[in-house]
C-alpha positions as a Markdown table, in Angstrom:
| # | Residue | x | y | z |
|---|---|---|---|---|
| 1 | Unk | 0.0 | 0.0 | 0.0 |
| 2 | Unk | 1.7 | 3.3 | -1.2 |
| 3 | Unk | 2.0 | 5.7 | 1.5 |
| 4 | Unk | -0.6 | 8.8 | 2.2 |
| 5 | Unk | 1.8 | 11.3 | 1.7 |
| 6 | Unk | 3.6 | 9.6 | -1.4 |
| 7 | Unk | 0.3 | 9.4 | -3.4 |
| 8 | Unk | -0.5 | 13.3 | -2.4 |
| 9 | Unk | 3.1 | 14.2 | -4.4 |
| 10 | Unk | 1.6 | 11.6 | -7.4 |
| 11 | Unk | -1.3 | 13.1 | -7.4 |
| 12 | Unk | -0.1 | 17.1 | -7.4 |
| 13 | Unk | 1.9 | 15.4 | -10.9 |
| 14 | Unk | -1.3 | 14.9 | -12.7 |
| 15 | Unk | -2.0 | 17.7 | -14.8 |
| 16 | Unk | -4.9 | 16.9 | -16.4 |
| 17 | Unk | -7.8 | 14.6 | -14.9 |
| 18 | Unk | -8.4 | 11.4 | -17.1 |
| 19 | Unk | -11.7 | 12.0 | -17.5 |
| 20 | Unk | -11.0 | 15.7 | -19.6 |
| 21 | Unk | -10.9 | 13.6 | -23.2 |
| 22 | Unk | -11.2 | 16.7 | -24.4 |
| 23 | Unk | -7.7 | 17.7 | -23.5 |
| 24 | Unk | -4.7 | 16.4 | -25.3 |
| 25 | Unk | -1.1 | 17.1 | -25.1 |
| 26 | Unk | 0.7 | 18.8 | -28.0 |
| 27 | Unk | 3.9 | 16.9 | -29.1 |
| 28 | Unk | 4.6 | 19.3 | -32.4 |
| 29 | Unk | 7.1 | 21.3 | -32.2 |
| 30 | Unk | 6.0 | 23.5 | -34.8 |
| 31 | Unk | 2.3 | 23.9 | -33.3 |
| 32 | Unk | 3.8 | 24.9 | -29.9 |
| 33 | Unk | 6.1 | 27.2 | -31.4 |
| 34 | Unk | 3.2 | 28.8 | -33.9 |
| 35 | Unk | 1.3 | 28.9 | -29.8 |
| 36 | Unk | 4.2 | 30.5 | -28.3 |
| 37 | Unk | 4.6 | 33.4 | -31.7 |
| 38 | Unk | 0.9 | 34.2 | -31.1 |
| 39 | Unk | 1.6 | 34.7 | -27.1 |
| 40 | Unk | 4.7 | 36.6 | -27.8 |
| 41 | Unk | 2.5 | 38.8 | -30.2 |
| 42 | Unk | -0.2 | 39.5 | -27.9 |
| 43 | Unk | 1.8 | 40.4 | -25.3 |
| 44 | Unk | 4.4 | 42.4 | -27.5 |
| 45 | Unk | 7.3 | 40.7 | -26.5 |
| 46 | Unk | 10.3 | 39.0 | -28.5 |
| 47 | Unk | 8.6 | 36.3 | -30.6 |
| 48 | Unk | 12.4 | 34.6 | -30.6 |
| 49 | Unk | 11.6 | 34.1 | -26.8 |
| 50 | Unk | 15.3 | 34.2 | -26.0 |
| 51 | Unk | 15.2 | 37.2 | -23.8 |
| 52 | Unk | 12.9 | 35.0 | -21.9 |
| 53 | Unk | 10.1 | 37.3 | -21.6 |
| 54 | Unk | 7.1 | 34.6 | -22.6 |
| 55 | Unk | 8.2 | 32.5 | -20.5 |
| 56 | Unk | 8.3 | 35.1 | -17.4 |
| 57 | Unk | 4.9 | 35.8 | -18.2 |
| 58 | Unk | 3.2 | 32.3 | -19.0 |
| 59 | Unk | 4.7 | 31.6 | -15.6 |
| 60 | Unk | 2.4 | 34.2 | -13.9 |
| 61 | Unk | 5.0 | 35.5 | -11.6 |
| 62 | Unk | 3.2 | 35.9 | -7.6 |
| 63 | Unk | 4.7 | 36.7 | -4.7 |
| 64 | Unk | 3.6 | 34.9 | -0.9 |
| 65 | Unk | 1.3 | 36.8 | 1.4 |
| 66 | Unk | 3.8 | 37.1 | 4.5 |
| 67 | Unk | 4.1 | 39.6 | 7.1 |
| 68 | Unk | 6.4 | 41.9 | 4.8 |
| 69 | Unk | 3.6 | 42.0 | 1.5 |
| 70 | Unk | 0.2 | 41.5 | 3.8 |
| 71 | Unk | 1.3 | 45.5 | 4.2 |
| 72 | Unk | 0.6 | 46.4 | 0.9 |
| 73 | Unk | -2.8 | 45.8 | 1.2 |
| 74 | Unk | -3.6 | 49.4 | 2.6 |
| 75 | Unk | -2.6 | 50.6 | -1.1 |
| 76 | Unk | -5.1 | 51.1 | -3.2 |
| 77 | Unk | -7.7 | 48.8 | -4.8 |
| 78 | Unk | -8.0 | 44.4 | -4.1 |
| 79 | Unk | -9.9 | 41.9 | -5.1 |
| 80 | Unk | -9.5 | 38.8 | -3.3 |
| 81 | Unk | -10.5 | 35.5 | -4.8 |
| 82 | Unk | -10.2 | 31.8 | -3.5 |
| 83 | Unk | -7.2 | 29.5 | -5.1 |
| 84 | Unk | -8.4 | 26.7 | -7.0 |
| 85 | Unk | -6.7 | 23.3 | -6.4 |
| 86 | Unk | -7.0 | 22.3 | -10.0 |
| 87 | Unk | -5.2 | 23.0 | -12.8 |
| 88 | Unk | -4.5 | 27.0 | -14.2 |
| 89 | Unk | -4.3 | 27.6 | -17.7 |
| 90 | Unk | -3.9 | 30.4 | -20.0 |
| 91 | Unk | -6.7 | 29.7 | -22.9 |
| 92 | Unk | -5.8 | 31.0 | -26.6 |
| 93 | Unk | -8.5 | 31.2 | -28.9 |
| 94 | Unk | -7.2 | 30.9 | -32.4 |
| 95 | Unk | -9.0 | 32.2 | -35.6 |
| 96 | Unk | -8.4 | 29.1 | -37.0 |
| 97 | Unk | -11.0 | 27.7 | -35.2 |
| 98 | Unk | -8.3 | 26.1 | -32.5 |
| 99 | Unk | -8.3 | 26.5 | -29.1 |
| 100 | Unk | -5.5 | 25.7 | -26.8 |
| 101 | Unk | -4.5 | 25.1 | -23.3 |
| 102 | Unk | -1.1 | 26.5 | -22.1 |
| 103 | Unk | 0.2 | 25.7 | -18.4 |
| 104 | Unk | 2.6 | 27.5 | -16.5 |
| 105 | Unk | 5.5 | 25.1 | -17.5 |
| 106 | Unk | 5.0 | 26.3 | -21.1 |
| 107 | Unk | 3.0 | 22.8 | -21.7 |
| 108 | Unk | 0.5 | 22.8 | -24.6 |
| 109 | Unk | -2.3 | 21.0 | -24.8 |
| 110 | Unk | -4.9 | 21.0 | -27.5 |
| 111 | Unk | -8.7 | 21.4 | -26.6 |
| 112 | Unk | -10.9 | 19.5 | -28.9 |
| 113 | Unk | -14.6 | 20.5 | -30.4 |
| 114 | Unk | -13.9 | 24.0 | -29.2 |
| 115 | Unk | -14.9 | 25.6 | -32.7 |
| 116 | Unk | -17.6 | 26.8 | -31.4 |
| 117 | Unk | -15.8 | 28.3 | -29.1 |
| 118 | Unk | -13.4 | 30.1 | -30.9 |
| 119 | Unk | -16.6 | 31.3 | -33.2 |
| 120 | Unk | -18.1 | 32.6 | -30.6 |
| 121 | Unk | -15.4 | 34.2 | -28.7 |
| 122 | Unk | -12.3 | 34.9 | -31.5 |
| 123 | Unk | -13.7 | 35.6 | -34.6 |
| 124 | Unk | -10.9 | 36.5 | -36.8 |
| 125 | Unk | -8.6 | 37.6 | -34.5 |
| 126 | Unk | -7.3 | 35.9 | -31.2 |
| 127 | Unk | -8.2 | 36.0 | -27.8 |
| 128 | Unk | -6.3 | 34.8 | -24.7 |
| 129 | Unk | -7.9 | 33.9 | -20.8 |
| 130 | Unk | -6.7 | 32.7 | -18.0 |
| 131 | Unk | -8.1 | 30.6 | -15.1 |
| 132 | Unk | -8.9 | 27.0 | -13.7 |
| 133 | Unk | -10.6 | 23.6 | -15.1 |
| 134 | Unk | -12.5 | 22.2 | -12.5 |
| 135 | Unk | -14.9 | 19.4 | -12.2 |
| 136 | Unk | -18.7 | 20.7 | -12.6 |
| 137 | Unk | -20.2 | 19.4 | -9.1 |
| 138 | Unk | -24.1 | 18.4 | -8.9 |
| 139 | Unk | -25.3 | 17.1 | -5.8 |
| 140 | Unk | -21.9 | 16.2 | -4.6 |
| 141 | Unk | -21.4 | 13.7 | -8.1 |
| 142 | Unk | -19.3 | 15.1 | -11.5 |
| 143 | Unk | -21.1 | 15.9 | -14.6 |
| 144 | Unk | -18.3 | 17.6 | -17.3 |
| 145 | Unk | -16.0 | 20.3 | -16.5 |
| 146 | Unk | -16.2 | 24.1 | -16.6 |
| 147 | Unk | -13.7 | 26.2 | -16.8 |
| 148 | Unk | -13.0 | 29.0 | -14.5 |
| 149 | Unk | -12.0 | 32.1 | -16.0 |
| 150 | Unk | -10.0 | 34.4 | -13.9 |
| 151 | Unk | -9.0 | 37.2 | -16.3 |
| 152 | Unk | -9.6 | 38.7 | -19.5 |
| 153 | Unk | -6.0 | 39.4 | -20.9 |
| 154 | Unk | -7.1 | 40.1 | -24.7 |
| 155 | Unk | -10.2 | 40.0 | -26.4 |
| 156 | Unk | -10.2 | 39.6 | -29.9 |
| 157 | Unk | -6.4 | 40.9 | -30.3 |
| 158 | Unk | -7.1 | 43.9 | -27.7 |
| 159 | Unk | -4.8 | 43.6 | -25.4 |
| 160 | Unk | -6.6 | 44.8 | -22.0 |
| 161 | Unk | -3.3 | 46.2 | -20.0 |
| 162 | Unk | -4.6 | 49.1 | -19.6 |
| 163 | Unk | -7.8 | 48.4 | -18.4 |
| 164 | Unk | -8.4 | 48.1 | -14.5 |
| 165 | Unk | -8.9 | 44.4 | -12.8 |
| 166 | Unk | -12.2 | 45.5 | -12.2 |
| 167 | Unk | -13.3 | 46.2 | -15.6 |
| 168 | Unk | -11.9 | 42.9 | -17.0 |
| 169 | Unk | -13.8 | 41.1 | -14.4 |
| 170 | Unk | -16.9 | 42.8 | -16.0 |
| 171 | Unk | -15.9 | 41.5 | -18.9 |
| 172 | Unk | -15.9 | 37.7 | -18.1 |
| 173 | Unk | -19.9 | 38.2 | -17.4 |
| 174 | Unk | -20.8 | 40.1 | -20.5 |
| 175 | Unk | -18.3 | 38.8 | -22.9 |
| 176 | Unk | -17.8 | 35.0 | -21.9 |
| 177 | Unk | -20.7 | 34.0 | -19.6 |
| 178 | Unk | -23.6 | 35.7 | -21.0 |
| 179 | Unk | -23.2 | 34.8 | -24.4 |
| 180 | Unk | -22.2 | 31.5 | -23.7 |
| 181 | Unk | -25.2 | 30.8 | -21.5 |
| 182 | Unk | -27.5 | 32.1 | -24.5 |
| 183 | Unk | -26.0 | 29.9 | -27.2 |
| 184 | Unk | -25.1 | 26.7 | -24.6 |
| 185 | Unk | -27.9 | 25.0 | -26.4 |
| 186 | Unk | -27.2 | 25.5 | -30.2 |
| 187 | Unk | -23.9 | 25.1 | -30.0 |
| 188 | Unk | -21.2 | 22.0 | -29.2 |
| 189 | Unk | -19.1 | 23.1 | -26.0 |
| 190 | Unk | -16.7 | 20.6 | -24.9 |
| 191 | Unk | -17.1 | 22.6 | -21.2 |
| 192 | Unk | -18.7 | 25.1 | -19.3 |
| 193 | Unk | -17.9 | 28.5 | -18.6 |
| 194 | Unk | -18.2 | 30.7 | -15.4 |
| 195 | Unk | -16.8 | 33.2 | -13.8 |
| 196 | Unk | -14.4 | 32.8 | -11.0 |
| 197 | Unk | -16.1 | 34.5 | -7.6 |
| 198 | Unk | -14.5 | 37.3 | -7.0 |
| 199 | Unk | -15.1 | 40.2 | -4.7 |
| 200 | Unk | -13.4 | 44.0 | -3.4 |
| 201 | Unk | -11.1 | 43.8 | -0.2 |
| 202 | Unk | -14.1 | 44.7 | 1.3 |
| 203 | Unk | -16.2 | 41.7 | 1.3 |
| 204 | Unk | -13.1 | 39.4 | 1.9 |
| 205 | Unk | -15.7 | 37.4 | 4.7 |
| 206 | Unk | -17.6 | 36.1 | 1.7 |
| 207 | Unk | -14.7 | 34.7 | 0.1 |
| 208 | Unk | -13.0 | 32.8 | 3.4 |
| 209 | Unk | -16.6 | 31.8 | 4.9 |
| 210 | Unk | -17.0 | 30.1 | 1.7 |
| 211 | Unk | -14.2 | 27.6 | 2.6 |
| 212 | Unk | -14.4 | 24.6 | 4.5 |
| 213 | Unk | -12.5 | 21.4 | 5.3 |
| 214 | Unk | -14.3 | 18.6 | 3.8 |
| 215 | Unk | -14.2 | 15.7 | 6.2 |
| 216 | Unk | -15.5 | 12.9 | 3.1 |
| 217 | Unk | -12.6 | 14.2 | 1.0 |
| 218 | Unk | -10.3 | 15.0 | 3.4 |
| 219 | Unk | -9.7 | 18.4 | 1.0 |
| 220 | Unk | -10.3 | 22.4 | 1.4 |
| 221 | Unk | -13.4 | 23.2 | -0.3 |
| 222 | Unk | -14.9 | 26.3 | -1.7 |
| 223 | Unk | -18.5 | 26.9 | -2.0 |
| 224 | Unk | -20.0 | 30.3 | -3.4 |
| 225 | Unk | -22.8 | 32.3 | -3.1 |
| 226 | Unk | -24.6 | 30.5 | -5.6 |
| 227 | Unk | -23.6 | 26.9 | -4.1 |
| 228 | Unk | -20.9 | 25.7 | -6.9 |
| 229 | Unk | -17.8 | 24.6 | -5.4 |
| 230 | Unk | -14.6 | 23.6 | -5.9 |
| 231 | Unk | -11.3 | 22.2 | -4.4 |
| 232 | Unk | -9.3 | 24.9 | -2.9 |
| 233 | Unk | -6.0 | 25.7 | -1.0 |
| 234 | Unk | -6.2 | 29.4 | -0.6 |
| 235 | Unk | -6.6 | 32.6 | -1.1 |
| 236 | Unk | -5.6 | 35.1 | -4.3 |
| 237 | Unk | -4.9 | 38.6 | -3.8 |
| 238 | Unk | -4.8 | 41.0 | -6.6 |
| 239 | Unk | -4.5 | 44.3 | -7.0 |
| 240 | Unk | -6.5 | 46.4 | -10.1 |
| 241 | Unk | -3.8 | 47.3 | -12.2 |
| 242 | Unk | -2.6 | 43.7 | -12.0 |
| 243 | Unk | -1.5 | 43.0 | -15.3 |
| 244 | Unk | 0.9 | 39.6 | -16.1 |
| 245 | Unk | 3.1 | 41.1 | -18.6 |
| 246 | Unk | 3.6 | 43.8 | -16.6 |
| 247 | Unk | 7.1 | 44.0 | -14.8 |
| 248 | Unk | 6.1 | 45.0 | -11.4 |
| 249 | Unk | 3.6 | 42.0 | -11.9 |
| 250 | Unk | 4.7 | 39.7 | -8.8 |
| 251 | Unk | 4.2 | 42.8 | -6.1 |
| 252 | Unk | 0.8 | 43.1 | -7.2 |
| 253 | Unk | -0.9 | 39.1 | -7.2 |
| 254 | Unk | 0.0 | 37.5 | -3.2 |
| 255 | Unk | -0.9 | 34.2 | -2.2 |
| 256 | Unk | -2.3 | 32.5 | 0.7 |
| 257 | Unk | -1.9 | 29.0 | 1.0 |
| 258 | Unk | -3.5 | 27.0 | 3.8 |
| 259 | Unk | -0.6 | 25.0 | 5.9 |
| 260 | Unk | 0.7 | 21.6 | 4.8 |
| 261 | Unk | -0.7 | 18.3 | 6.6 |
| 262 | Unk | 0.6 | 15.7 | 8.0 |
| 263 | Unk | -0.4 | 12.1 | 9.2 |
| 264 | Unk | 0.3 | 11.7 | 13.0 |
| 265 | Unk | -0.8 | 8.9 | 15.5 |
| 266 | Unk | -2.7 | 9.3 | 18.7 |
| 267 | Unk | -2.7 | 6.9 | 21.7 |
| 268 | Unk | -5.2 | 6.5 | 24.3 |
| 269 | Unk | -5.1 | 8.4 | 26.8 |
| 270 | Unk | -4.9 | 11.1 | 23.5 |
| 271 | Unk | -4.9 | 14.0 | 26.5 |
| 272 | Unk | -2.5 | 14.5 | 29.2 |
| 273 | Unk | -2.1 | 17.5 | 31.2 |
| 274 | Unk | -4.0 | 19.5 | 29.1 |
| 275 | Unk | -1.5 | 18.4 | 26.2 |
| 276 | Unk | -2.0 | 15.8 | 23.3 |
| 277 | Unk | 0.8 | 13.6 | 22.7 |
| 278 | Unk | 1.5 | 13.2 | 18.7 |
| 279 | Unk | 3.1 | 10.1 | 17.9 |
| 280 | Unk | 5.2 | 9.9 | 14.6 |
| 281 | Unk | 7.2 | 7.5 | 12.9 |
| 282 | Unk | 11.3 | 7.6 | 14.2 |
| 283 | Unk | 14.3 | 5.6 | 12.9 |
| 284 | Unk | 15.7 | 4.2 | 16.2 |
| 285 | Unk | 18.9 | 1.7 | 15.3 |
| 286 | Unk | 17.8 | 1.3 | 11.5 |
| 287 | Unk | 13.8 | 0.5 | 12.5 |
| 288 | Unk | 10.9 | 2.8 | 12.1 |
| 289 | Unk | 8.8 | 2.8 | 15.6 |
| 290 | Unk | 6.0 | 5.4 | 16.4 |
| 291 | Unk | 6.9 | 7.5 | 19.4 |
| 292 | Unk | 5.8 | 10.1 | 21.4 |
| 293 | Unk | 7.7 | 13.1 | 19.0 |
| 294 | Unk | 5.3 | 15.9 | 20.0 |
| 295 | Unk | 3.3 | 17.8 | 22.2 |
| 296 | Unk | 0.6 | 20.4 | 21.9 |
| 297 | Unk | -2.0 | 22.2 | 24.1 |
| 298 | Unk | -5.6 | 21.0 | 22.0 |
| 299 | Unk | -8.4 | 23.2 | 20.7 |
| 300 | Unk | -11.6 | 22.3 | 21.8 |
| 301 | Unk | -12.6 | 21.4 | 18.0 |
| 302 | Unk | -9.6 | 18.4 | 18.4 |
| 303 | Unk | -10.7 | 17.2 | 21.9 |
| 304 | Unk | -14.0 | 16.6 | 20.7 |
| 305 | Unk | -12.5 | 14.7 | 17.9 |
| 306 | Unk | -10.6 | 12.5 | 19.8 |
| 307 | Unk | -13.2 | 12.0 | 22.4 |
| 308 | Unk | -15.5 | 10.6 | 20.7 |
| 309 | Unk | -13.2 | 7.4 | 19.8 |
| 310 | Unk | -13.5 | 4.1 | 21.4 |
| 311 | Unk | -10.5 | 3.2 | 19.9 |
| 312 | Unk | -7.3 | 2.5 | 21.6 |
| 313 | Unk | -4.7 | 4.1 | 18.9 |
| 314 | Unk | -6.0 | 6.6 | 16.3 |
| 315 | Unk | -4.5 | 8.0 | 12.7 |
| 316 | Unk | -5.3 | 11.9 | 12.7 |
| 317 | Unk | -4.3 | 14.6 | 9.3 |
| 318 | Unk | -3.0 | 17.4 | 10.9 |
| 319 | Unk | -1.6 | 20.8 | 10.7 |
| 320 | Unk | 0.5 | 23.3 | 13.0 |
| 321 | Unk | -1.8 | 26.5 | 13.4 |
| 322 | Unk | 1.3 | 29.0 | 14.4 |
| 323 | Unk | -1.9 | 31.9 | 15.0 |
| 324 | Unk | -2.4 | 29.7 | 18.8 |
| 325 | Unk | 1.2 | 27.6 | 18.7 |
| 326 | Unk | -0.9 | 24.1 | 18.7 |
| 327 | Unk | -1.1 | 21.3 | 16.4 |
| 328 | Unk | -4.7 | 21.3 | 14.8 |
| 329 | Unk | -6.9 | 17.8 | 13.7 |
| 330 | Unk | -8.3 | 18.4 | 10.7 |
| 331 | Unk | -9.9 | 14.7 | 10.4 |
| 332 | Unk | -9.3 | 10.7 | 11.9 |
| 333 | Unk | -8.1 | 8.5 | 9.1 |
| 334 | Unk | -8.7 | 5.0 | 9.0 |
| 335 | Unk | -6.4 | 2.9 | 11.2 |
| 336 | Unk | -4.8 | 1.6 | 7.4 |
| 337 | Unk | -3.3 | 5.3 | 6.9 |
| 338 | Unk | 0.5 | 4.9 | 7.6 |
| 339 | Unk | 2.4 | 8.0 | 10.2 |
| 340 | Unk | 4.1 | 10.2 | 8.8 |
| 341 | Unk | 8.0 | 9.9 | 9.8 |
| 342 | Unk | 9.7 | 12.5 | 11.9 |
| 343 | Unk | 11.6 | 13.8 | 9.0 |
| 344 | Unk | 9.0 | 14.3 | 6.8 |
| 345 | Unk | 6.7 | 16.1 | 9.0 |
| 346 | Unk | 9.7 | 18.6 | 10.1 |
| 347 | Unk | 9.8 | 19.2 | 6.4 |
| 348 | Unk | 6.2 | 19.7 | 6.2 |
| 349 | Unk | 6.7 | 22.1 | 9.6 |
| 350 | Unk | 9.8 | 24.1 | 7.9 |
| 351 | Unk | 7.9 | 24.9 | 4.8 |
| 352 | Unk | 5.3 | 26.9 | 7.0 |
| 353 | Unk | 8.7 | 29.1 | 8.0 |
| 354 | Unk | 8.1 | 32.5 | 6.6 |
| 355 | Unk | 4.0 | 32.6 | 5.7 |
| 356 | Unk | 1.6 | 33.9 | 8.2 |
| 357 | Unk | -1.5 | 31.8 | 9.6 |
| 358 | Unk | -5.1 | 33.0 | 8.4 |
| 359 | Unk | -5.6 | 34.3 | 11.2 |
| 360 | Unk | -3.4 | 37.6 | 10.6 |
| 361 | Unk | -4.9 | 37.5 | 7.3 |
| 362 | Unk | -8.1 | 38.2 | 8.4 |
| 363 | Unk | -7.0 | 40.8 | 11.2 |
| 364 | Unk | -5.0 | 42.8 | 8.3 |
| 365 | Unk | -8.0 | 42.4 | 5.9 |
| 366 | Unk | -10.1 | 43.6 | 8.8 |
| 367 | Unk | -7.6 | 46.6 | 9.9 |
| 368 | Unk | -7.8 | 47.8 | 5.7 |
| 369 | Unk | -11.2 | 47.7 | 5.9 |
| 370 | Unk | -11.6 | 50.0 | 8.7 |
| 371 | Unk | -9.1 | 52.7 | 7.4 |
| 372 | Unk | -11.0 | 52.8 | 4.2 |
| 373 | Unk | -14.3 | 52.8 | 6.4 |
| 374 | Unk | -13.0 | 55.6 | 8.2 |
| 375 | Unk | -11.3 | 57.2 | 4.8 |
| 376 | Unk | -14.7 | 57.1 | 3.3 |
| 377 | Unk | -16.1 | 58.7 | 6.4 |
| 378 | Unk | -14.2 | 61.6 | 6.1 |
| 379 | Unk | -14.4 | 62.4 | 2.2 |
| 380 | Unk | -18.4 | 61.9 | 2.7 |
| 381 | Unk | -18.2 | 64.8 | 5.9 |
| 382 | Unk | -15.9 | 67.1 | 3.8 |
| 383 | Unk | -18.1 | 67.3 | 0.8 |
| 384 | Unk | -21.4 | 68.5 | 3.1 |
C-alpha cells in the first residue's frame, strides 16, 4: 500500500484529470512554437523568446502573502479570490477555429470541439484567458467540467493592460458567460464557462466563509454564493492594475496558502495535562517505531474529535496552526493510513517558516477595511 503522503506528491503530478478527453497534449514542435509566436505577439514581446520574456509571463510571476507583502494591502484597490486546487491555464482562442491550453510550464495542450468556441469568442482575430478547469459538481457527483475564467487578458487581439482588474472582471460576465449561456444550447461546447467568484477587499468574509475542510474528502473546499464549489487551497490577492506582462507584476498578485498536513498517530489516553501527545514515525537503530515526538495544548474542535473514539490508537491529518502555537486535527483517518515519519513532517513544519496563519490575514483584511471605512467617512463629511 503506497503511502498517504507519497500518493499526495503523485497526485499534485497529474495535470490533467483522465476524464478531460477533451484535453490532449501537443507533441509538435511547430504547433507549440506557432502557440508560443501568437503569445509573444499578444503580449508584445520577443517572438524569438530568447530574452525570456514569454516564459516570465506564462509563468504568472506571484509573490507569498507574509508579514512583509500582507502591508501592501492598505494601497489602493484588491480583489480577493479563492485559489483553486486544480489545474491553471492560459486559454488562446485561435481564428483558425483552434483553441488551446497552455500551463505554466509552457506545456501545450490542445482542446478539442472548441470551434464553437473560438466562433463565438475569437472571430478573426485571437483572444487569450486565463483561469482554472475544474470538475462541474451536482449534488456532490461530477457531470463535465467548466472552466473557470479568472481574467480577461485580450479580447479579440485587444490587449486589456490598460484596463483596470475591475473592468476585466466585468468582462468575463458580458463577454464570456452571458453569451455563452445564450448559445449553450445551439452550439457544441466541450465545457462550461463561469466566472471565478470574486469580490473587493471589502467583502473578503464572503470569500474565506465560503471555505471549508471537507471531512469525506479530506480536502479544502470552496463553495459560493450561488452553491458551486470547488477544491481549494487558498486565497488570491490581486491588486486592479494587475496585469501579467507587466514588470512589477509579482508585487501586485499575493498568495495565501492554507498550511501543509501531516499524518500523526494518537494513543489513548490522546490527552495529558492538558497536552496531546503526537506520535510519529522515528528511525531508532535502522527500525521505524512510532513515538511520542510531539506535544501540543488542543483546541476544543480536536478534543472533541478524539473524544469521541472508542478506539485504543488513532490516525489523525494534521496541521501546525502558528496563530495559537498548537497542532490542529483536521480529520481521523482509518487505522490503514501509515504515520508520517519524523523527518518528513519537520519538512512539512519548515515549509510553513516565513507565511503567516489566516488568522493575521483576516485581522490585516479587517484593519484595511476599517481605514478605508473611516477614509470614506471623512471624504463623505468634507463634501457636506
Amino acid at each position: 500500500m503506497d503511502h498517504p503522503a507519497k500518493r499526495r506528491r503523485l497526485n499534485q503530478k497529474k495535470k490533467i484529470p483522465s476524464e478531460a478527453n477533451f484535453v490532449k497534449l501537443v507533441l509538435d514542435p511547430n504547433v507549440k512554437r506557432e502557440v508560443f509566436t501568437t503569445l509573444a505577439q499578444l503580449f508584445d514581446l520577443d517572438t524569438t523568446m530568447k530574452d525570456g520574456g514569454l516564459r516570465r509571463v506564462l509563468s504568472m510571476p506571484r509573490r507569498t502573502l507574509n508579514s512583509e507583502s500582507i502591508e501592501t494591502l492598505q494601497q489602493n484597490t484588491w480583489w480577493v479570490t479563492e485559489k483553486s486546487a486544480h489545474p491553471w491555464f492560459w486559454w488562446l482562442l485561435m481564428p483558425t477555429r483552434k483553441s488551446y491550453f497552455i500551463d505554466q510550464q509552457m506545456d501545450v495542450y490542445i482542446t478539442t470541439e472548441s470551434e464553437d468556441f473560438c466562433e463565438l469568442f475569437a472571430g478573426k482575430e485571437p483572444t487569450l484567458l486565463e483561469g482554472n478547469l475544474v470538475p462541474q459538481m451536482v449534488n456532490g457527483r461530477r457531470h463535465g467540467f467548466e472552466f473557470l475564467v479568472n481574467d480577461v487578458l485580450v479580447w479579440k487581439r485587444t490587449i486589456m493592460i490598460t484596463s483596470p482588474l475591475g473592468h476585466r472582471l466585468k468582462m468575463i460576465g458580458t463577454h464570456l458567460v452571458l453569451p455563452f449561456r445564450q448559445n449553450e444550447r445551439r452550439y457544441r461546447f466541450p465545457f462550461k464557462i463561469r466566472g471565478k467568484f470574486t469580490v473587493p477587499l471589502a467583502n473578503v468574509g464572503k470569500i474565506i466563509g465560503g471555505q471549508r475542510f471537507s471531512q469525506s474528502a479530506g480536502l479544502w473546499m470552496f463553495r459560493d454564493e450561488k452553491q458551486r464549489e470547488n477544491r481549494t487551497e487558498g486565497l488570491v490577492f490581486r491588486h486592479d492594475n494587475h496585469f501579467w506582462s507587466l514588470e512589477d507584476s509579482h508585487n501586485k498578485c499575493l498568495v495565501w496558502h492554507y498550511p501543509p498536513t501531516f499524518i500523526a498517530s494518537l494513543f489513548s489516553p490522546f490527552v495529558e495535562n492538558d497536552k496531546l501527545q503526537v506520535h510519529l514515525r522515528c528511525n531508532i537503530d535502522g527500525r521505524y517505531s512510532e513515538i511520542p515526538a510531539m506535544t501540543s495544548g488542543i483546541s476544543s474542535e480536536s478534543y472533541k474529535m478524539v473524544s469521541r473514539s472508542q478506539c485504543h490508537q488513532l490516525r489523525a491529518q494534521m496541521f501546525y496552526d502558528a496563530d495559537s502555537s498548537r497542532f490542529e486535527i483536521l480529520k481521523i483517518l482509518p487505522a490503514t493510513s501509515e504515520t508520517d515519519t519524523l523527518e518528513h513532517t519537520l519538512k512539512v513544519m519548515q515549509s510553513q517558516m516565513g507565511t503567516i496563519p489566516i488568522g493575521k490575514v483576516k485581522r490585516a483584511c479587517l484593519d484595511v477595511i476599517n481605514t478605508q471605512g473611516k477614509q470614506n467617512k471623512r471624504k463623505r463629511q468634507h463634501r457636506e
